[in-house]
N, C-alpha and C positions, 0 to 999 in steps of 0.2 A: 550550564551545558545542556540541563535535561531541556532549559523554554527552547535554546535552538533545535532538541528533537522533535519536539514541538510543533514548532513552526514550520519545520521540512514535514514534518508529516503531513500540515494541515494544507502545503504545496501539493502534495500529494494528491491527498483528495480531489483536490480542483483539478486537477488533471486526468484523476480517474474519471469523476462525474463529465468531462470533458467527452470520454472514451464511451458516454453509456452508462459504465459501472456503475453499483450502488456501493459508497464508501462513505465513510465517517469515520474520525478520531475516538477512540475509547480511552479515557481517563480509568485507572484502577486505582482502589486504596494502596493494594502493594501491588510494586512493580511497574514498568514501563509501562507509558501510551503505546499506541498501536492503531493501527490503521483495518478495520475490518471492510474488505473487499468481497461482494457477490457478484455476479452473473446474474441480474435481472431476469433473463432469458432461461437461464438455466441453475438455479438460485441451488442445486448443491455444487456450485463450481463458487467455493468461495476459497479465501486468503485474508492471511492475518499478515503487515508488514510491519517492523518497527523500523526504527531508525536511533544507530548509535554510532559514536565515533567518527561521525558524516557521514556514513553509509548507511543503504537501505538494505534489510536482509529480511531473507524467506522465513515463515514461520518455524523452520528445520534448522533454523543456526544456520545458514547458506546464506555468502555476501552475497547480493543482486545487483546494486549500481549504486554509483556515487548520489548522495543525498543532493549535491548540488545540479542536478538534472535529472527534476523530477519527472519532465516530459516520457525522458528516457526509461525512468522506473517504469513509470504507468502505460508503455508500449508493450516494456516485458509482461507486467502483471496485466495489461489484457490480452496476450499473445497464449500465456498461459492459463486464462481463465473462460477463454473462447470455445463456445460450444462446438461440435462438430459442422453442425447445419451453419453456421455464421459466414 
């Protein structure tokens, strides 16, 4: 279960790098991968996402969207990671 969080996360990415963003998958010794999300542009506009259970959730324990539309995550998370000036 954890290589498909995995996997959707590593979806992810590509779709954020897609948006601009600067993302990459972080491996931990403990604990889940995760998704670290910056604002190039505005580099303390960042996010942490994981992905469990199929779903993608906020760094706050807040569902965000189904893992199987990651297009869809990565609209929210640069919707919310969008400078002002953008």
């Amino acid at each position: 279960m954890e290589e498909d969080d995995f996997q959707r996360l590593e979806l992810l990415v590509s779709e954020l790098d897609s948006r601009g963003l600067l993302a990459r998958v972080v491996r931990t010794q403990s604990g889940r991968p995760f998704v670290r999300v910056i604002n190039p542009n505005a580099t303390s506009l960042a996010e942490n996402v994981v992905c469990r259970a199929a779903d993608y959730w906020w760094s706050w324990g807040e569902r965000m969207h189904r893992a199987d539309d990651p297009a869809g995550a990565a609209r929210k998370v640069a919707r919310v990671l969008a400078a002002v000036s953008e």
